[in-house]
DSSP file (Angstrom, degrees, kcal/mol; ACC not computed):
  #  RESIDUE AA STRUCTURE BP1 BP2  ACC     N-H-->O    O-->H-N    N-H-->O    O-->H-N    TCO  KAPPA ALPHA  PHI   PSI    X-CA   Y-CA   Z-CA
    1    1 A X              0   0    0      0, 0.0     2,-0.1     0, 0.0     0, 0.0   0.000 360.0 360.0 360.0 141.5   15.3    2.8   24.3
    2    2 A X     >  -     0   0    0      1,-0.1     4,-0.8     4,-0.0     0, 0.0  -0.594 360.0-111.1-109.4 145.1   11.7    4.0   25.0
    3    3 A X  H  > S+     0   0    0      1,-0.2     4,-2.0     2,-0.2     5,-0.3   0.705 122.5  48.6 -35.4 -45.0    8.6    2.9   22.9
    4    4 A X  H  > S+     0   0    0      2,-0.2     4,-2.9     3,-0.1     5,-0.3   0.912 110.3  55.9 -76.3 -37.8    8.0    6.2   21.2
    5    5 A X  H >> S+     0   0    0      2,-0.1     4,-0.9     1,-0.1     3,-0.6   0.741 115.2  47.1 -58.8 -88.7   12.5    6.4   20.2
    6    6 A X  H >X S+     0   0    0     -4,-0.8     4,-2.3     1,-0.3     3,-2.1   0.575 107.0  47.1 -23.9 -86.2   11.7    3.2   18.7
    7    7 A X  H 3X S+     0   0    0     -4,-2.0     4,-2.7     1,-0.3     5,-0.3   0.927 117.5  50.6 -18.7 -67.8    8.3    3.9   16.5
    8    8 A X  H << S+     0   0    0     -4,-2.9    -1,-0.3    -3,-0.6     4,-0.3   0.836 107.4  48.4 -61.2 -17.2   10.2    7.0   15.3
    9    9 A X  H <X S+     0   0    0     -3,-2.1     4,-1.4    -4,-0.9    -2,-0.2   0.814 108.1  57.1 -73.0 -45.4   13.0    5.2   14.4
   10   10 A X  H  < S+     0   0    0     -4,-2.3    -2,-0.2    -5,-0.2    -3,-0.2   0.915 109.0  41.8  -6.8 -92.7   10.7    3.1   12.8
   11   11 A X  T  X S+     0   0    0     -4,-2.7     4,-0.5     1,-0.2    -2,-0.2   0.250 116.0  49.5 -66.7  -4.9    9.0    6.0   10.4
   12   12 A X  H  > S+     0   0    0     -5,-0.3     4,-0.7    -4,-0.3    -1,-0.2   0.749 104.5  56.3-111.9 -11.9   12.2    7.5    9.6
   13   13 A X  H  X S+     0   0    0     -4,-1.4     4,-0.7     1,-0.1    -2,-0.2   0.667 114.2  46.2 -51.5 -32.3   13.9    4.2    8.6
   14   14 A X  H >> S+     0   0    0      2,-0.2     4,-1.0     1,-0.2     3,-0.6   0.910 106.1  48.5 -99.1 -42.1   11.1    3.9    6.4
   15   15 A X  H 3X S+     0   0    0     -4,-0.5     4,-1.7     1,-0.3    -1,-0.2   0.749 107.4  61.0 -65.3 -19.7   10.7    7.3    4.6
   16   16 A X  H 3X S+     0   0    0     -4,-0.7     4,-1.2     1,-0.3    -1,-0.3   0.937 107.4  48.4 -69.6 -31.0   14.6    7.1    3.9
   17   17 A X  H <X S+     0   0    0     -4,-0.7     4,-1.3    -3,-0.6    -1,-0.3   0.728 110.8  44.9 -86.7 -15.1   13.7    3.8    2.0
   18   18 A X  H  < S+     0   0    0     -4,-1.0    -1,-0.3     1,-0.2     4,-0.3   0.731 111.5  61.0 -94.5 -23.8   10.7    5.2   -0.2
   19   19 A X  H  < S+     0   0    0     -4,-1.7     3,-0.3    -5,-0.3    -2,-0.2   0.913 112.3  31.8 -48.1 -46.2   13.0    8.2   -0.8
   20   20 A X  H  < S+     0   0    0     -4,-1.2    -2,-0.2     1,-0.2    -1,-0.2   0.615 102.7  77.5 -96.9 -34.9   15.6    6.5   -2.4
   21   21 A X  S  < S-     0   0    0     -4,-1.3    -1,-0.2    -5,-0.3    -2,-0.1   0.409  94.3-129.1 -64.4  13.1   13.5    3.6   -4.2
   22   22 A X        +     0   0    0     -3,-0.3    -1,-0.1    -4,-0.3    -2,-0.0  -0.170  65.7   0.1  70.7-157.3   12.4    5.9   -6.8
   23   23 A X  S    S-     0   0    0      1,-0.1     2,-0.2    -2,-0.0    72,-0.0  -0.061  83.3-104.9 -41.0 152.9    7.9    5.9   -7.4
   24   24 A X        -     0   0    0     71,-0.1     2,-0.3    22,-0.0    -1,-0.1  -0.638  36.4-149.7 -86.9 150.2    5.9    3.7   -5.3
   25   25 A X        -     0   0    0     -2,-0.2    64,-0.0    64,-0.0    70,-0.0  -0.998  19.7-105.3-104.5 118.5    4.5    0.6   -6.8
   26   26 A X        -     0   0    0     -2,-0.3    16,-0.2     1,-0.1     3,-0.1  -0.010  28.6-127.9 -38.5 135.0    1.5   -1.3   -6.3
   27   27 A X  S    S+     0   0    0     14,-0.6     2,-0.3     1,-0.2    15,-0.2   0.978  94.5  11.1 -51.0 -61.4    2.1   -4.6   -4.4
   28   28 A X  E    S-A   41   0A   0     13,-1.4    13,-0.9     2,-0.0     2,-0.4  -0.895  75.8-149.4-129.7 149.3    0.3   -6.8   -7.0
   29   29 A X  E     -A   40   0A   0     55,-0.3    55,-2.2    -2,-0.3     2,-0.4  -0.998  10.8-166.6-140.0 118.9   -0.9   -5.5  -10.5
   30   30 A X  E     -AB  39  83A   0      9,-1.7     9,-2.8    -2,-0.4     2,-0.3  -0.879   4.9-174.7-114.2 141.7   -4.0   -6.9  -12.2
   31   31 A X  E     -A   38   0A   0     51,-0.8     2,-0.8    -2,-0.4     7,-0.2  -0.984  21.8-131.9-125.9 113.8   -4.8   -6.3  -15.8
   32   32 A X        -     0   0    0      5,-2.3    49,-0.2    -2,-0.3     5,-0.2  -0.418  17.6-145.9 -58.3 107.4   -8.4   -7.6  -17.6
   33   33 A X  S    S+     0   0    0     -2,-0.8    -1,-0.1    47,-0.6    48,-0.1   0.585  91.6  31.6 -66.6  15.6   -7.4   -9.2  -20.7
   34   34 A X  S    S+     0   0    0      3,-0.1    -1,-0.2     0, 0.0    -2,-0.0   0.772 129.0  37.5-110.6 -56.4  -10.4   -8.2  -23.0
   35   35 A X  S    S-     0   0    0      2,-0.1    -2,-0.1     1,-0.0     3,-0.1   0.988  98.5-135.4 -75.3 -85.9  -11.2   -4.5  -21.3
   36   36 A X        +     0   0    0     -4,-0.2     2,-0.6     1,-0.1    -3,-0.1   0.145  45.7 171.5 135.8  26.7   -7.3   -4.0  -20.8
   37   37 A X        -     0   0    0     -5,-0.2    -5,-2.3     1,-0.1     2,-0.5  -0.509  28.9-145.2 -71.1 121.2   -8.1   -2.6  -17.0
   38   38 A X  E     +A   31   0A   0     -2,-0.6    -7,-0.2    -7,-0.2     2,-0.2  -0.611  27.0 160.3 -83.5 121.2   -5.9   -2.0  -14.8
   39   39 A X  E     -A   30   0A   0     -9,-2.8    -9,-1.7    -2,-0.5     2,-0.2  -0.688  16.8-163.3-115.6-177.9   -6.6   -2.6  -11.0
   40   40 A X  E     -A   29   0A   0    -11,-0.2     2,-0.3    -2,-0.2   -11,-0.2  -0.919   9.6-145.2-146.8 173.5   -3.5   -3.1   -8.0
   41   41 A X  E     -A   28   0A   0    -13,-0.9   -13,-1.4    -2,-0.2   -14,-0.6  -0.692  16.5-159.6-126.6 157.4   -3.8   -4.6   -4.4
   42   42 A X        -     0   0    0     -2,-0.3    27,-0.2   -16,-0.2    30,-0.1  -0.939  16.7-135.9-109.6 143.1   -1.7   -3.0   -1.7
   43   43 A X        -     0   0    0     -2,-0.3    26,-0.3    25,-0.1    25,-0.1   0.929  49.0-102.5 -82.2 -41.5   -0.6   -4.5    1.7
   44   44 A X  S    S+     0   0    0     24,-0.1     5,-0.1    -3,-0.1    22,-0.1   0.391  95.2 105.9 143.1   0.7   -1.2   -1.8    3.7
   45   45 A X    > > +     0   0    0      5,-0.1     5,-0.8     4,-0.1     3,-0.8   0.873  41.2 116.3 -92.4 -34.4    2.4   -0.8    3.9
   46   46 A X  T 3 5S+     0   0    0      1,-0.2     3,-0.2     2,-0.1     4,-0.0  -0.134  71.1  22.0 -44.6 121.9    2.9    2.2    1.9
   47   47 A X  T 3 5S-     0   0    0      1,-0.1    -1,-0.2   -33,-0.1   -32,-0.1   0.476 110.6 -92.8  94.6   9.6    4.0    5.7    3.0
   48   48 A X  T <>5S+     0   0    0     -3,-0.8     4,-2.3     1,-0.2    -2,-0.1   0.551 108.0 103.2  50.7  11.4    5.6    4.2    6.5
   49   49 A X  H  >5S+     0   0    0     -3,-0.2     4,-1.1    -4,-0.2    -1,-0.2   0.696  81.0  55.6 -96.5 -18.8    2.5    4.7    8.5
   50   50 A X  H  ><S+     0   0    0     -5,-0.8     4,-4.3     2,-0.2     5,-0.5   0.844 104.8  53.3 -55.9 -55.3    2.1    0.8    8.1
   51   51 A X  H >> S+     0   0    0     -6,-0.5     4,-0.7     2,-0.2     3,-0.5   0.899 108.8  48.1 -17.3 -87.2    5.5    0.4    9.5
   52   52 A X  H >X S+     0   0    0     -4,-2.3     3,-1.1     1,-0.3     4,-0.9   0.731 103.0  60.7 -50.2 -51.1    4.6    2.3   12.4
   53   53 A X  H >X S+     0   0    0     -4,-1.1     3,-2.1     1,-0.3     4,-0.9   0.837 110.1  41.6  41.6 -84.0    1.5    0.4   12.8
   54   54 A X  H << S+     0   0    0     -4,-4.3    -1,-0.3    -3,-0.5    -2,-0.2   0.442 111.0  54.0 -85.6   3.6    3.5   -3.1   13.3
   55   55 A X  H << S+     0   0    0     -3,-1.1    -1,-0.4    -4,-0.7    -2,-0.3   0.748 119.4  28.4-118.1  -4.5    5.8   -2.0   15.2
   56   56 A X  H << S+     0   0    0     -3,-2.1    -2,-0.2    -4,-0.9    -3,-0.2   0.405 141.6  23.5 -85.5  -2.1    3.4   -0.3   18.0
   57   57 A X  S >< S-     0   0    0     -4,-0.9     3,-0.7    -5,-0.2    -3,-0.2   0.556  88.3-178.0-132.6 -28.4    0.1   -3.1   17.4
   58   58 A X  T >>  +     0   0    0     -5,-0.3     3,-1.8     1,-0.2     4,-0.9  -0.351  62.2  16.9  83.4-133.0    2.6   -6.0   15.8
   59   59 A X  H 3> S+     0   0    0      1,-0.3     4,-1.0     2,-0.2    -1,-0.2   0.670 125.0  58.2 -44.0 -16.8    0.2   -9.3   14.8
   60   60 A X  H <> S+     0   0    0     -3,-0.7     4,-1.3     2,-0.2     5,-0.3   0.871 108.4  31.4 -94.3 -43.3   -2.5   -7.7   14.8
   61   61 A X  H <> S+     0   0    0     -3,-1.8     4,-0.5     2,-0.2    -2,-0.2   0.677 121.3  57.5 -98.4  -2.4   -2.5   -4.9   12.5
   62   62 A X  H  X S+     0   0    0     -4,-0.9     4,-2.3     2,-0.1    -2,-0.2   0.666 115.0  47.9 -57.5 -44.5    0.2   -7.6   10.1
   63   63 A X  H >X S+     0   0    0     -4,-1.0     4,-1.6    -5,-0.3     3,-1.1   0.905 112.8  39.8 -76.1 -72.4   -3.2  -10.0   10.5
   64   64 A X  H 3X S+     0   0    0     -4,-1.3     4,-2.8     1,-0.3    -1,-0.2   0.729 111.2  59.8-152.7 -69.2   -5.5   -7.7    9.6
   65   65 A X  H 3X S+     0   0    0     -4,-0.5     4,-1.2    -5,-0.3    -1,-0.3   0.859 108.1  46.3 -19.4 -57.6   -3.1   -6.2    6.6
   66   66 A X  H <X S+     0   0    0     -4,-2.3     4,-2.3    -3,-1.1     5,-0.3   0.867 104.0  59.3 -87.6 -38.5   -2.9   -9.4    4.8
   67   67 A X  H  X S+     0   0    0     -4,-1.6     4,-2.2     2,-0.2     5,-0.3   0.980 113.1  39.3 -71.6 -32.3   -6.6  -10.4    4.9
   68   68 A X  H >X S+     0   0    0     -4,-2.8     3,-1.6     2,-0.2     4,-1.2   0.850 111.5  58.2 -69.2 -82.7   -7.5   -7.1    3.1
   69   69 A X  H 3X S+     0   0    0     -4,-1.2     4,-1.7   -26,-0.3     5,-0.4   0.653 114.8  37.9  -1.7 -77.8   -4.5   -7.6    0.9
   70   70 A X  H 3X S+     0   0    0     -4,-2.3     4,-2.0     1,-0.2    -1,-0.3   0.877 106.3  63.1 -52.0 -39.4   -6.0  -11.2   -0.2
   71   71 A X  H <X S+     0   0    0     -4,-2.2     4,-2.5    -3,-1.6    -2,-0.2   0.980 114.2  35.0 -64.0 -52.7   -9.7  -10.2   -0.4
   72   72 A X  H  X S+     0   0    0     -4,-1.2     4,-0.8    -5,-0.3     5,-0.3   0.882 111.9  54.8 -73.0 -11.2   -8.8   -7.7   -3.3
   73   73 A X  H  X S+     0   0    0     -4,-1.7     4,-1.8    -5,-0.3     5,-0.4   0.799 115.9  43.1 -92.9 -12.1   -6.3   -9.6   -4.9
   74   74 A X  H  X S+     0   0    0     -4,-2.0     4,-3.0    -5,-0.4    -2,-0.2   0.964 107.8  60.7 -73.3 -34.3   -9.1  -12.5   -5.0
   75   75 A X  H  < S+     0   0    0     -4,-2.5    -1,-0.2     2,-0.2    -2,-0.2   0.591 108.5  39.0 -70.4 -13.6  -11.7  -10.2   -6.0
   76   76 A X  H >X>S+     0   0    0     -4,-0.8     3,-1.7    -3,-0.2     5,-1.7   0.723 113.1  56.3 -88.7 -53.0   -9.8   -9.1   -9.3
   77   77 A X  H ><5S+     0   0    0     -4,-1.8     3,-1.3    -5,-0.3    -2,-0.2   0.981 110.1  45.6 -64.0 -54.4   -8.8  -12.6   -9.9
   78   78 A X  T 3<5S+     0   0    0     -4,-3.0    -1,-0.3    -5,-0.4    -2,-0.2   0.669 104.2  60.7 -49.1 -22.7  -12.6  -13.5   -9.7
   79   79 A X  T <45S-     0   0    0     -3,-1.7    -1,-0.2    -5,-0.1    -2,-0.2   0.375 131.4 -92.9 -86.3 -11.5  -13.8  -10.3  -12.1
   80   80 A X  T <<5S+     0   0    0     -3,-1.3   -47,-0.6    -4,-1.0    -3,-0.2   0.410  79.7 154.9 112.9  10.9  -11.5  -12.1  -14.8
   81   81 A X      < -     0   0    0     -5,-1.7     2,-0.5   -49,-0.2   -49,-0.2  -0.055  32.2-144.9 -36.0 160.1   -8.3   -9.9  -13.8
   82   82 A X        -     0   0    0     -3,-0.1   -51,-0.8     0, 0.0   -53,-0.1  -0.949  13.0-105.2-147.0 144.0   -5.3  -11.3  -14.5
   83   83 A X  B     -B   30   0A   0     -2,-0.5     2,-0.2   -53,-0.2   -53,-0.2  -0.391  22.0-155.8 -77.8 148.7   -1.7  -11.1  -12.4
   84   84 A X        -     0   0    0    -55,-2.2   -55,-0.3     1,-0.3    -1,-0.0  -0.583  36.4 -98.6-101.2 156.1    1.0   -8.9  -13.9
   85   85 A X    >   -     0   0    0     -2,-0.2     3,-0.7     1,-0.1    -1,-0.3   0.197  36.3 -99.4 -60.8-155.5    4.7  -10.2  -12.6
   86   86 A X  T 3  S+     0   0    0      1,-0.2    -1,-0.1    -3,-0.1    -3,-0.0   0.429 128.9  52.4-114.1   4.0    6.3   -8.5   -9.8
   87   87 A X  T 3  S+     0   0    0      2,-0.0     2,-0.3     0, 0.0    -1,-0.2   0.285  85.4 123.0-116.2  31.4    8.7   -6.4  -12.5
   88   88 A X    <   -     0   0    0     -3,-0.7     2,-1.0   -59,-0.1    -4,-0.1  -0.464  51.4-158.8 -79.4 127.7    5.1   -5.5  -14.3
   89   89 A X        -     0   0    0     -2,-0.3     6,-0.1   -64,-0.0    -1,-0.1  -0.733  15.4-111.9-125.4 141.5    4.9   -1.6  -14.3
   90   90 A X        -     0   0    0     -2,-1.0     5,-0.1     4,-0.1     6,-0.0  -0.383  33.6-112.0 -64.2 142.3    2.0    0.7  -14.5
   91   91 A X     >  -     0   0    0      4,-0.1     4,-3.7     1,-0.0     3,-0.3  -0.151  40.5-100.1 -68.5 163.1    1.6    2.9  -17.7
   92   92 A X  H  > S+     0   0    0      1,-0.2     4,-2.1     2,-0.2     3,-0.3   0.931 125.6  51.5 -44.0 -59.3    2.2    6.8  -16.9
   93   93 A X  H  > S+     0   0    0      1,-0.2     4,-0.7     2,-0.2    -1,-0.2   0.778 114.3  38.7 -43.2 -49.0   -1.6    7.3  -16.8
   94   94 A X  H  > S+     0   0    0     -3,-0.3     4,-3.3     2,-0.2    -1,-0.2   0.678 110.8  60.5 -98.5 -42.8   -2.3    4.4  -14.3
   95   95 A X  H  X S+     0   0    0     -4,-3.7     4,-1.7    -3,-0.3    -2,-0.2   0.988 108.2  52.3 -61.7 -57.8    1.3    5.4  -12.0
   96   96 A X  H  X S+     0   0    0     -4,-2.1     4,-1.4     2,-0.2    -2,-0.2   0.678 110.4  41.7 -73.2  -9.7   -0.6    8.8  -11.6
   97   97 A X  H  X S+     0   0    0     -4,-0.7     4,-2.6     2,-0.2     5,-0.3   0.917 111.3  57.5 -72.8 -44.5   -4.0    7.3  -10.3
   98   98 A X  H  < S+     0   0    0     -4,-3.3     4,-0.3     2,-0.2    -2,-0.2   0.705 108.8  42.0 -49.2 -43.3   -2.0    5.3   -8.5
   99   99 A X  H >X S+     0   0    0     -4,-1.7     3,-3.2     2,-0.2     4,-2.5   0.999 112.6  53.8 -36.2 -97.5   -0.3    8.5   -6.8
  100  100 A X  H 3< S+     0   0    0     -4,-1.4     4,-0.3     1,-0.3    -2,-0.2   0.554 106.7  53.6 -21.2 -33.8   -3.5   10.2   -6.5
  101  101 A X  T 3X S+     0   0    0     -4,-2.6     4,-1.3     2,-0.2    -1,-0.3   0.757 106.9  55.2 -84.7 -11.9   -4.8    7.0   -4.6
  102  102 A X  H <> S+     0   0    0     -3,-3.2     4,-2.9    -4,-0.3     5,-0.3   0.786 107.6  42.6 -37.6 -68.1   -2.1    7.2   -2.4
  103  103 A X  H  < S+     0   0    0     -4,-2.5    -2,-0.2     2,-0.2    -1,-0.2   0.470 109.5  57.0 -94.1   6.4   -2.6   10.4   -1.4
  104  104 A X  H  > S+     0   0    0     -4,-0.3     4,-2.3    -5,-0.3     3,-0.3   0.841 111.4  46.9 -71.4 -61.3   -6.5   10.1   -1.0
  105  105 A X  H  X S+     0   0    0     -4,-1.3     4,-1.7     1,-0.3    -2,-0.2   0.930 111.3  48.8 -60.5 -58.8   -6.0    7.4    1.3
  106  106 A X  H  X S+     0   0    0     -4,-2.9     4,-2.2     2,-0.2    -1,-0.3   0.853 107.8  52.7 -31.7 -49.5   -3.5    9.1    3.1
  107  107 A X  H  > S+     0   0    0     -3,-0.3     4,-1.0    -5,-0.3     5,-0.5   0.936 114.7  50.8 -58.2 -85.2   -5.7   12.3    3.4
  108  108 A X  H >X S+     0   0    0     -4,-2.3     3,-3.7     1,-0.2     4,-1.4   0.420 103.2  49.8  14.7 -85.7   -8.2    9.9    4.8
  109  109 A X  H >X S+     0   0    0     -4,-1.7     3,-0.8     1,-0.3     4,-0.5   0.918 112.3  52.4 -77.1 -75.7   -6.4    8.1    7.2
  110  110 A X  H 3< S+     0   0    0     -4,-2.2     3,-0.4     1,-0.2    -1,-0.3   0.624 111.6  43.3  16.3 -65.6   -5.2   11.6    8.7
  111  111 A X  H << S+     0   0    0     -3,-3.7     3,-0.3    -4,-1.0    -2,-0.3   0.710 107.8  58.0-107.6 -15.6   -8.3   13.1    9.1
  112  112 A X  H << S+     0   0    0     -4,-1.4    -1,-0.4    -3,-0.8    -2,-0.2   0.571 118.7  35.9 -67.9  -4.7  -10.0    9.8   10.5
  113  113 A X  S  < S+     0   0    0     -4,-0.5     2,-0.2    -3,-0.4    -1,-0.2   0.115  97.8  95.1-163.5 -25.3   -7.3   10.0   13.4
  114  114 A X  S    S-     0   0    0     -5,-0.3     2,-0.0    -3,-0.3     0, 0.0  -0.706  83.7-106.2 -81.4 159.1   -7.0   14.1   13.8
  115  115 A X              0   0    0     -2,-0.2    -1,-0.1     1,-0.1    -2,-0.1  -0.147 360.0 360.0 -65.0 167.3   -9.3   15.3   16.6
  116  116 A X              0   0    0     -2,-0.0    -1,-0.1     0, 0.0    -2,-0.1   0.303 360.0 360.0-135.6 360.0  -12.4   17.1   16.1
């Protein structure tokens, strides 16, 4: 099986699974206890173009994933945030920034990668 059958296999493996898992969720979910702000960390996985990532660059783009992943989730825990559990869910308001950041990033990532 050839690198690129693989990769796609990859990304369609993956899309089936955010199809069926209902809304995406934030890896880690931080809430200030005075302010009541809500912030989230991601790993880097969301939308299956991380997938694809590790499975053409492997350790590298996994390494690289988890040190941004830790720098934010330290950087909330340092601003007086505080971790929600892992069945903590974002209000309607919060799910649809969350969407919306999603799909900024996304846009991004896209247009940093399309030719010019």
């Amino acid at each position: 099986m050839t690198l690129t059958r693989i990769a796609l296999l990859a990304v369609l493996a993956s899309f089936a699974g955010c199809a069926s898992a209902g809304p995406l969720k934030p890896d880690a979910i931080f809430r200030h206890p005075t302010t009541g702000d809500v912030q989230w960390c991601d790993k880097g996985d969301k939308g299956g173009v991380g997938v694809a990532a590790k499975v053409l660059f492997g350790a590298i783009v996994t390494a690289a994933q988890g040190a941004v992943y830790t720098d934010c989730k330290t950087n909330w825990a340092t601003k007086g945030h505080a971790r929600l559990d892992s069945t903590a869910k974002l209000s309607l308001e919060d799910q649809q920034r969350y969407e919306t950041d999603l799909e900024r990033m996304a846009k991004e990532r896209a247009d940093s990668i399309r030719p010019r």
